[in-house]
C-alpha atoms as a printed R data frame, in Angstrom:
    type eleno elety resid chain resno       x       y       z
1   ATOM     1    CA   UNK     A     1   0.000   0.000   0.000
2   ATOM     2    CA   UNK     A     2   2.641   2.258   1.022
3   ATOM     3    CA   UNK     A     3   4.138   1.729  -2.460
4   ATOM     4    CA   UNK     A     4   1.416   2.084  -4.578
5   ATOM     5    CA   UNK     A     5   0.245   5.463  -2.445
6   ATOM     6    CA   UNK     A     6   4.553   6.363  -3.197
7   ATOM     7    CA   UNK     A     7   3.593   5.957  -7.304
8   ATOM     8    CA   UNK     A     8   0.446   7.568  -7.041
9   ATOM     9    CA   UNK     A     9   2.378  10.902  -5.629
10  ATOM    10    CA   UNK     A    10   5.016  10.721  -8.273
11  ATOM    11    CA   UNK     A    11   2.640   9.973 -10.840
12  ATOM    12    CA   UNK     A    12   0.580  13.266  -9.657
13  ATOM    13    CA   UNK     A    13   3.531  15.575  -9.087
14  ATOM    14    CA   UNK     A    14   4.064  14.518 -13.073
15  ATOM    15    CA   UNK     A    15   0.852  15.563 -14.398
16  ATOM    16    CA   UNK     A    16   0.528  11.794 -14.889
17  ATOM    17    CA   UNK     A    17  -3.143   9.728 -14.643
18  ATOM    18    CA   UNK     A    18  -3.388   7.066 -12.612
19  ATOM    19    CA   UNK     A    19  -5.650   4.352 -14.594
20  ATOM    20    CA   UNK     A    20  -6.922   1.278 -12.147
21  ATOM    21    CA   UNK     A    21 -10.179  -0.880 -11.693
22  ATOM    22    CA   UNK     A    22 -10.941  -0.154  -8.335
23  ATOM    23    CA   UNK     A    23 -10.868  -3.236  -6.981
24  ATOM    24    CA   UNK     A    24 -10.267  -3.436  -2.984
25  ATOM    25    CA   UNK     A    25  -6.093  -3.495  -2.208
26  ATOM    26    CA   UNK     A    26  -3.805  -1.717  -4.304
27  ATOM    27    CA   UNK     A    27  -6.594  -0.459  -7.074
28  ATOM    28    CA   UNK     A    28  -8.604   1.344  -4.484
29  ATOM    29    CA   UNK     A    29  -5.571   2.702  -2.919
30  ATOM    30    CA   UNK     A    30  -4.135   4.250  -5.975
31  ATOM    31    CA   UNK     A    31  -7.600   6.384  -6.799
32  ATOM    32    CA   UNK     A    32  -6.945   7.612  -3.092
33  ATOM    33    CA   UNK     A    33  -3.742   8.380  -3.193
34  ATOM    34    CA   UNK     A    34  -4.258  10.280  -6.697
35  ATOM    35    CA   UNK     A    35  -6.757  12.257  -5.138
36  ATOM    36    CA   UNK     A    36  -4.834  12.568  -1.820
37  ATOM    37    CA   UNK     A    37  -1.245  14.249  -4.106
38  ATOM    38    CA   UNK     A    38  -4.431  16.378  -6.099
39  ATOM    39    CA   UNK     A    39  -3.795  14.321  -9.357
40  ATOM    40    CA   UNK     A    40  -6.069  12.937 -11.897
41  ATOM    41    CA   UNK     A    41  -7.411   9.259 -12.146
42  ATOM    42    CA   UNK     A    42  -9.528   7.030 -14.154
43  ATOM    43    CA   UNK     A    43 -11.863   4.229 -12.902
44  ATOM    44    CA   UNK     A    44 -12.460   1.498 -15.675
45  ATOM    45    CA   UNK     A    45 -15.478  -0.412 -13.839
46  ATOM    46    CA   UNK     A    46 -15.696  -4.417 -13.508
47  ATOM    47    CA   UNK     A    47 -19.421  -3.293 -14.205
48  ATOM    48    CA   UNK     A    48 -22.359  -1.064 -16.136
49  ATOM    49    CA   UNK     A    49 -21.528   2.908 -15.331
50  ATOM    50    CA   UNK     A    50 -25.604   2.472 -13.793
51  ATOM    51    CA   UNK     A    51 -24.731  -0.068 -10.536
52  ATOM    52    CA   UNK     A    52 -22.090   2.231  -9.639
53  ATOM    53    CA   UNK     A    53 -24.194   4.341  -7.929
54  ATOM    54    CA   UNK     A    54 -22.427   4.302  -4.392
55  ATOM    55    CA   UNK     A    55 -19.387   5.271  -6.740
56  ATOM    56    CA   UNK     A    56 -20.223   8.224  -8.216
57  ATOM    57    CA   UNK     A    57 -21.987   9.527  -5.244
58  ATOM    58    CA   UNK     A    58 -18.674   9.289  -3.150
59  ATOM    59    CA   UNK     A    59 -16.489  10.874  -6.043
60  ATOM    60    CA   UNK     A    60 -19.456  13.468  -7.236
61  ATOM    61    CA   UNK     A    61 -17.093  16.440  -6.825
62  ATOM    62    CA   UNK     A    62 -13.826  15.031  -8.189
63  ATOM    63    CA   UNK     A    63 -16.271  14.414 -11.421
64  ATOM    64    CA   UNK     A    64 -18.127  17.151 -11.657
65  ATOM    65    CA   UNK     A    65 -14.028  19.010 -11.295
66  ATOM    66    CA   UNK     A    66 -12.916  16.619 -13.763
67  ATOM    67    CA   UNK     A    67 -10.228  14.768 -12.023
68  ATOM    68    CA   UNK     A    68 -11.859  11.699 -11.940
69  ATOM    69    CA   UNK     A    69 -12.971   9.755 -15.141
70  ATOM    70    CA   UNK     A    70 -15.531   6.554 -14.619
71  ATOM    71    CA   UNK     A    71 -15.845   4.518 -17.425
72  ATOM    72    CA   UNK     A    72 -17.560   0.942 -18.324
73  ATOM    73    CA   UNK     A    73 -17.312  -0.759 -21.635
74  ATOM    74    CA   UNK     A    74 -20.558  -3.086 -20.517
75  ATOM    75    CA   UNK     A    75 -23.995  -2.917 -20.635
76  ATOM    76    CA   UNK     A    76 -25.089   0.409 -18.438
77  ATOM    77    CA   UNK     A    77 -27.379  -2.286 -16.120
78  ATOM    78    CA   UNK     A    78 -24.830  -4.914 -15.934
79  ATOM    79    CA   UNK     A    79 -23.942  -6.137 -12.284
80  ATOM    80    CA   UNK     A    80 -20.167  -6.704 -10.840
81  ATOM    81    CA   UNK     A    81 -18.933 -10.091 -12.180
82  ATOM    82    CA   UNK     A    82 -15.588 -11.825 -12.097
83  ATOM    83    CA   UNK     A    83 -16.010 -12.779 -15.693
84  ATOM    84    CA   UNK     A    84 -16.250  -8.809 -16.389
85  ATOM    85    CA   UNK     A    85 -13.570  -7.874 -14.038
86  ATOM    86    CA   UNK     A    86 -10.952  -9.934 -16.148
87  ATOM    87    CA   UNK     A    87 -12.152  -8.710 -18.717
88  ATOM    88    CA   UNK     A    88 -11.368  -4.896 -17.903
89  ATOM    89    CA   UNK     A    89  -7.876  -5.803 -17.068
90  ATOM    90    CA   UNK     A    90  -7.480  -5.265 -20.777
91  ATOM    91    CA   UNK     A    91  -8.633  -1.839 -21.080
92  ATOM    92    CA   UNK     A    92  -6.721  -0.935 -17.634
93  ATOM    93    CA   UNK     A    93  -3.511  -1.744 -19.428
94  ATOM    94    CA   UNK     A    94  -4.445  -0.617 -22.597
95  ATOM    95    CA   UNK     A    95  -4.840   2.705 -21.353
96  ATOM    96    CA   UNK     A    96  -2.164   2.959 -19.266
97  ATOM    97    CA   UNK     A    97   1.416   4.307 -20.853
98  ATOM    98    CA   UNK     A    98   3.702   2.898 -18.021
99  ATOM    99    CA   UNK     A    99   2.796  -0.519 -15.816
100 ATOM   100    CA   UNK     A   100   3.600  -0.417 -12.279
101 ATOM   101    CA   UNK     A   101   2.864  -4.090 -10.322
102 ATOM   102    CA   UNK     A   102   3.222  -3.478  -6.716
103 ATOM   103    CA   UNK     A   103   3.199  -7.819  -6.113
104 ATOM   104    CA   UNK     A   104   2.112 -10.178  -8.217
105 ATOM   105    CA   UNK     A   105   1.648 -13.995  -7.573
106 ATOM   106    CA   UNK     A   106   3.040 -16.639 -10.037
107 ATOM   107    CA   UNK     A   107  -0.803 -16.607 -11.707
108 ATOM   108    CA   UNK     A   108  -4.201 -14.469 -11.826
109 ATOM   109    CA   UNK     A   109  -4.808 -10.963 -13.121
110 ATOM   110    CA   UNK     A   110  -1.366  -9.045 -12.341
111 ATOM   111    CA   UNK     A   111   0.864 -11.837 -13.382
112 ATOM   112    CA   UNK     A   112  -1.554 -11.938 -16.853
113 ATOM   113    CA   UNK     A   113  -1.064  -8.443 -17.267
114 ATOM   114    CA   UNK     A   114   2.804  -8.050 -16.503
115 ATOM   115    CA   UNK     A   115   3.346 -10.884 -18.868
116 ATOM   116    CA   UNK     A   116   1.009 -10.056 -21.485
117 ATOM   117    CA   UNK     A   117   2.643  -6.476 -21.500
118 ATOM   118    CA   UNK     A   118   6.573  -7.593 -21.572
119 ATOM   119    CA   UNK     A   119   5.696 -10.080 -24.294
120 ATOM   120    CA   UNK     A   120   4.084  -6.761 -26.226
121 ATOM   121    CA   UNK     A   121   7.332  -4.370 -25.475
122 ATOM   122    CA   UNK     A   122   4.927  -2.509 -23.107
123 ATOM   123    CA   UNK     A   123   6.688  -0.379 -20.011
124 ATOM   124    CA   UNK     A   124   6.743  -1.714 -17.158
125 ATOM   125    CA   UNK     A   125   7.763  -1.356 -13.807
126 ATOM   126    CA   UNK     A   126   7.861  -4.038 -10.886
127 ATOM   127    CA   UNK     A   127   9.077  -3.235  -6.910
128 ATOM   128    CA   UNK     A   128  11.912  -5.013  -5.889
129 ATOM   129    CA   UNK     A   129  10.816  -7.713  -3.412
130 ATOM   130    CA   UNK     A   130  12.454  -7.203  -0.034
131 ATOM   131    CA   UNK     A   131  14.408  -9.970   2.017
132 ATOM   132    CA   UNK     A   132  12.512 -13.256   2.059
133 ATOM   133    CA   UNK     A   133   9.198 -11.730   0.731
134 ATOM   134    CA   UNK     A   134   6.863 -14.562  -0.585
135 ATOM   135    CA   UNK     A   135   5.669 -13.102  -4.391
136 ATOM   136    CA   UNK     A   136   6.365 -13.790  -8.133
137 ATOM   137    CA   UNK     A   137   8.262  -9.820  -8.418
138 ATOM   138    CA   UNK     A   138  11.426 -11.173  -8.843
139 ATOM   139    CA   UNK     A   139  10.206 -13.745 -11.174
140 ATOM   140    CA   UNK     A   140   8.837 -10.640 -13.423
141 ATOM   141    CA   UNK     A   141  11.746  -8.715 -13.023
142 ATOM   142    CA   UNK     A   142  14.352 -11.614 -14.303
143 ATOM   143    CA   UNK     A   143  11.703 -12.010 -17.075
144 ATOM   144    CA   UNK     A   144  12.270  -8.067 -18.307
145 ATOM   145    CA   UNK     A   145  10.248  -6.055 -16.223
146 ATOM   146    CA   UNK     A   146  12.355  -3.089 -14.994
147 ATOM   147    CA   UNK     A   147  12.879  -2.507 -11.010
148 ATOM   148    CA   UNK     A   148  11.953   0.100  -9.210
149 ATOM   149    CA   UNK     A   149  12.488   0.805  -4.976
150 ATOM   150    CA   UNK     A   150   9.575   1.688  -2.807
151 ATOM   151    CA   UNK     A   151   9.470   5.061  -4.361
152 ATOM   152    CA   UNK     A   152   8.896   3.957  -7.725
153 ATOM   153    CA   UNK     A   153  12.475   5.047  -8.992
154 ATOM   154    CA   UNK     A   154  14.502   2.897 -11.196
155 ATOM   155    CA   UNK     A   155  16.951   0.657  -9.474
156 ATOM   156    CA   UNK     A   156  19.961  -1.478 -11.719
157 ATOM   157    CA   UNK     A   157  20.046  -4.777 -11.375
158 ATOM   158    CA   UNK     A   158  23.530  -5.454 -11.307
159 ATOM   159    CA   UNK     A   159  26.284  -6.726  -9.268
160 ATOM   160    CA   UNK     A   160  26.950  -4.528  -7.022
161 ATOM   161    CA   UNK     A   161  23.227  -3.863  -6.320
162 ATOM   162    CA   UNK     A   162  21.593  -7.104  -6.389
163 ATOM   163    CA   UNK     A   163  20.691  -8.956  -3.769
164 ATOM   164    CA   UNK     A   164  23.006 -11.212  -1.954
165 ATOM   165    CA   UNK     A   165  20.221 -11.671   0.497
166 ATOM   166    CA   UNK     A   166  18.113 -13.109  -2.515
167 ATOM   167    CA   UNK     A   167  20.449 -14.886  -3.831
168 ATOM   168    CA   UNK     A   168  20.486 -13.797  -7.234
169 ATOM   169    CA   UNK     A   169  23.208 -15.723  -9.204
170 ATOM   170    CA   UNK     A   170  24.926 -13.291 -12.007
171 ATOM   171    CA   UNK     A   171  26.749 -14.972 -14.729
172 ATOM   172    CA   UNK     A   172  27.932 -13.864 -17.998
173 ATOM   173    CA   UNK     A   173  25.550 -13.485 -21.274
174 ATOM   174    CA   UNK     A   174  26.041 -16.268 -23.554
175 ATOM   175    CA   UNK     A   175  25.324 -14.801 -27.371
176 ATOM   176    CA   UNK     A   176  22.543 -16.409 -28.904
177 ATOM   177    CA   UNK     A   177  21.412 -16.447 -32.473
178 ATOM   178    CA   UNK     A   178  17.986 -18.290 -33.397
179 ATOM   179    CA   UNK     A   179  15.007 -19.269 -35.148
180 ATOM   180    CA   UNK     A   180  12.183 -19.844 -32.675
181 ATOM   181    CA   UNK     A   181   8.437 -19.188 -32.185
182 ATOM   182    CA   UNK     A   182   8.100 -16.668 -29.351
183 ATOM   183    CA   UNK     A   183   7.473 -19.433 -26.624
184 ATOM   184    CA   UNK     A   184  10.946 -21.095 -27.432
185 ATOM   185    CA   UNK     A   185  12.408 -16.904 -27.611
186 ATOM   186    CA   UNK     A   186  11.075 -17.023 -24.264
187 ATOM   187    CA   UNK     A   187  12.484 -20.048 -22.717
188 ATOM   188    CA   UNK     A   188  16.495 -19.039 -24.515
189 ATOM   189    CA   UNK     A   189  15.978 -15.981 -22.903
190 ATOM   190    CA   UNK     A   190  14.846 -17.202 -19.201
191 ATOM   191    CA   UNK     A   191  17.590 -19.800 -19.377
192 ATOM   192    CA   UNK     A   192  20.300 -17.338 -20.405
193 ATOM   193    CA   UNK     A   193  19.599 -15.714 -16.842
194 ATOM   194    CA   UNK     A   194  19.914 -18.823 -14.211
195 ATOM   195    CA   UNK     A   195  19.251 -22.585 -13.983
196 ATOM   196    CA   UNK     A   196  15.697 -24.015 -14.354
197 ATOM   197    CA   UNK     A   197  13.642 -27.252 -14.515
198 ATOM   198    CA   UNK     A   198  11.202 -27.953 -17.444
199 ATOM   199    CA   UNK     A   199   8.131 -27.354 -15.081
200 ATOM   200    CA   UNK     A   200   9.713 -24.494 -13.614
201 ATOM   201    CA   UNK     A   201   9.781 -23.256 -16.875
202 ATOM   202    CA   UNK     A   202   6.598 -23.521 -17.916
203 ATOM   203    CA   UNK     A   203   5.398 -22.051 -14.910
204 ATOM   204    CA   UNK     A   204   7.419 -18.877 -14.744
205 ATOM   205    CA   UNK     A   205   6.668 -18.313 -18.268
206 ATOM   206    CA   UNK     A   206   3.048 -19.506 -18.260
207 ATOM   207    CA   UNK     A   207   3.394 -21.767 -21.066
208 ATOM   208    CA   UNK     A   208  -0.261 -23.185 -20.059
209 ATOM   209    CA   UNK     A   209   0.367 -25.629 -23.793
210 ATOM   210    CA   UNK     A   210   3.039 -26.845 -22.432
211 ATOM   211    CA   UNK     A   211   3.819 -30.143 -20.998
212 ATOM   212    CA   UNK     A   212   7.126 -30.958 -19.294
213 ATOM   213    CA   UNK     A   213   8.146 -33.528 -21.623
214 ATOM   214    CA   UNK     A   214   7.297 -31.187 -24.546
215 ATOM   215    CA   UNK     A   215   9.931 -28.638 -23.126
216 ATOM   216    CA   UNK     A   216  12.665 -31.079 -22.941
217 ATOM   217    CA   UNK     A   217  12.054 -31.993 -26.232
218 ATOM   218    CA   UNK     A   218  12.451 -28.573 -27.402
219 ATOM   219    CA   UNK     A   219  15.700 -28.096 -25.085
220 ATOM   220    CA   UNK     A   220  17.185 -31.040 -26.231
221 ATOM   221    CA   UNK     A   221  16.758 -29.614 -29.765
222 ATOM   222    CA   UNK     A   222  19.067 -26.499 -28.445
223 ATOM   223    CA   UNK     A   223  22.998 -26.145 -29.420
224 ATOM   224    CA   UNK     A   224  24.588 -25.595 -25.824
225 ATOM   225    CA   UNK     A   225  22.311 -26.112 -23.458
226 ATOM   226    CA   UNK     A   226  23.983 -27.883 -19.558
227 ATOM   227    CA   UNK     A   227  22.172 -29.783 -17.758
228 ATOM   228    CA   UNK     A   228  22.466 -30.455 -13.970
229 ATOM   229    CA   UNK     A   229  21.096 -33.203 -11.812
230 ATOM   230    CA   UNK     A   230  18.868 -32.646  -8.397
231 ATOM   231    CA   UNK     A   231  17.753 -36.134  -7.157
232 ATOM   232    CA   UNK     A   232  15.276 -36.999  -9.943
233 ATOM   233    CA   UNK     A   233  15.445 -33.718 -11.478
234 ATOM   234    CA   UNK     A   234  17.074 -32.513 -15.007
235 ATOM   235    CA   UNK     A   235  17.805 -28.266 -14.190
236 ATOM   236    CA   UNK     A   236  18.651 -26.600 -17.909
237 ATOM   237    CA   UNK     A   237  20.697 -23.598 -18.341
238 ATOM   238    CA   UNK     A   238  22.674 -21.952 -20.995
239 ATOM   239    CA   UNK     A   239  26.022 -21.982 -21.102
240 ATOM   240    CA   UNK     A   240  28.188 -18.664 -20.961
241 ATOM   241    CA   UNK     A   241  30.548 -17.104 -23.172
242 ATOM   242    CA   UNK     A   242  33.075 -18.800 -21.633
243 ATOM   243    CA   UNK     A   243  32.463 -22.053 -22.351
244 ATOM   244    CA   UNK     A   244  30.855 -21.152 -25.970
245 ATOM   245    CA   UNK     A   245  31.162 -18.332 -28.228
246 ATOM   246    CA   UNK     A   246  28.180 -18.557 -29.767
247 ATOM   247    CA   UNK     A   247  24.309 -20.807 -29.545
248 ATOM   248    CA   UNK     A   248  22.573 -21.651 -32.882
249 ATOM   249    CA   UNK     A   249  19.326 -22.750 -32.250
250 ATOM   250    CA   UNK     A   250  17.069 -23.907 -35.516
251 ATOM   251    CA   UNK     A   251  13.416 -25.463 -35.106
């Protein structure tokens, strides 16, 4: 909360609009805190503009001053429904310019969106996780998502910033070269950045398709890939540019 009320601010003090669903937690929290830092936001309803009576009533005068925008893309009558909610997770994210996740598990509407964004070059921004913090933020982050600190101000991944406490493991780029359909892309480039299992694969990059044996197939397929043995399990990883100058991966 204190994080998303941190973006909200910045966003504000930037002439920026905060888009979210209001939803209870972090949505809710952002329209607050826009209104709090006297910025602009705009409410994209789970619902018909009509049932949100209790709504408008509570925000009449940031309206009627135009600093808040409510908008439906349903029926006027229609009633709050989780099919509808998912469904405006689209238009949340399609409006928005820049993506900020404050957490995100490994599955439901944030991880969707994060994903679905990075996979469409979209901006986005994910907070660092602190020390032992159970959430999918790293996860998001070592798939491309940019971190920021509580503030919402870019941080480097790197070296000398990152996270002996999480134990992040840095190793050296291998360079790759391919011909791949975007879920194979996907996997080179999650591989390239630690060690992995084929299930852990397919749940980090939500390869719902997939089946384990389907992802060893396609690693096995793949100039340069090491593999490492825990108890019953096969861990894949690309090797660096030490041990190969260069991966050439045709499918």
């Amino acid at each position: 909360m204190q994080f998303t009320d941190n973006v909200a601010k910045k966003a504000s003090s930037e002439y920026k609009v905060v888009v979210s669903g209001f939803a209870r937690g972090v949505d809710k929290q952002a329209l607050d805190s826009a209104m709090k830092h006297k910025g602009q936001s705009i409410i994209v309803l789970p619902q018909g503009i009509t049932t949100f009576a209790s709504g408008m009533k509570k925000y009449y005068k940031q309206i009627i001053e135009g600093n808040v925008l409510v908008l439906s893309t349903f029926h006027p009558k229609s009633p709050w429904a989780v099919d509808l909610a998912m469904a405006r997770n689209s238009i949340i994210y399609g409006l928005a310019s820049e993506i900020y996740a404050a957490q995100s598990d490994d599955k439901g509407g944030t991880w969707s969106g994060v994903t679905d964004g990075l996979k469409k070059g979209r901006t986005v921004f994910v907070r660092m996780p602190e020390r032992n913090e159970k959430c999918a933020n790293m996860t998001l982050i070592e798939m491309g998502a940019n971190a920021v600190d509580m503030e919402g101000n870019p941080i480097h991944t790197t070296t000398e910033h990152v996270l002996p406490e999480l134990s992040c493991q840095v190793v050296a780029e291998p360079t790759v070269s391919y011909k791949a359909d975007s879920a194979e892309k996907q996997i080179v480039d999650l591989l390239s950045k630690g060690e992995y299992s084929s299930k852990q694969i397919i749940e980090i990059l939500h390869l719902t398709e997939y089946t384990p044996q389907k992802v060893s197939k396609i690693l096995a397929k793949i100039d340069g890939i090491q593999i490492s043995k825990t108890g019953k399990t096969n861990k894949y990883s690309l090797k660096t540019t030490q041990q190969s100058e260069q991966l050439t991966l045709s499918f």
